[in-house]
N, C-alpha and C positions, 0 to 999 in steps of 0.2 A: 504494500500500500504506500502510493507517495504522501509525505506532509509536505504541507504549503504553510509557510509563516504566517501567512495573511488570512486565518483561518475564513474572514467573516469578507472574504473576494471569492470573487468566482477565479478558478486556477489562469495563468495566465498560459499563451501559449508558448508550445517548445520554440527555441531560438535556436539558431547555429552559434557557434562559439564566438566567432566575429561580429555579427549582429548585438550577441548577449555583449558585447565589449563596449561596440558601439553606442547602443544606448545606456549602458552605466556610466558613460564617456559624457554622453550628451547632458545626463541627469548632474549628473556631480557640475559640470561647470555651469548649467542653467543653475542652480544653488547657490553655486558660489557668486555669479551673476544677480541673483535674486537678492541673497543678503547682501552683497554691496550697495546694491539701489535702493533697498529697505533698510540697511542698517538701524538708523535711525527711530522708524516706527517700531523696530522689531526691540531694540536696549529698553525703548521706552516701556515699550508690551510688561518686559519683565521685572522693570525696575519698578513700576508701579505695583507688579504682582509680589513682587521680595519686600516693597514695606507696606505693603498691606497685612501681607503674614506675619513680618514682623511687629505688627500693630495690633495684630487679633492673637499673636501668641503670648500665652500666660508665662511669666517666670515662675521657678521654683521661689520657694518660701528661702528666704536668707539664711534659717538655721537649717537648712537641710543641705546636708553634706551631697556632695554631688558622687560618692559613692558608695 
């Protein structure tokens, strides 16, 4: 039985090895492409997302030893 990573995709089809290169070729520098052009909204996306977590996260109680 084959497993597919993408369990909740429908499988994708077979490639030849050069094909399969190709488009791993293609994806990776469209990304790398993608974050350059988006940097910006994308730091943001997170930075907004890390102090808000750190805004809704509870400290420990001062007398409690941390282990």
């Amino acid at each position: 039985m084959i497993s597919y990573p993408c369990n909740d995709q429908a499988p994708m089809p077979p490639l030849s090895d050069d094909a399969a290169v190709t488009v791993l070729e293609f994806l990776q520098r469209f990304t790398e492409c993608f974050e350059s052009q988006y940097y910006g909204e994308i730091h943001r996306y997170y930075e907004e997302r890390s102090q808000a977590n750190m805004k809704t996260a509870n400290p420990p109680p001062a007398d409690d030893p941390p282990f």
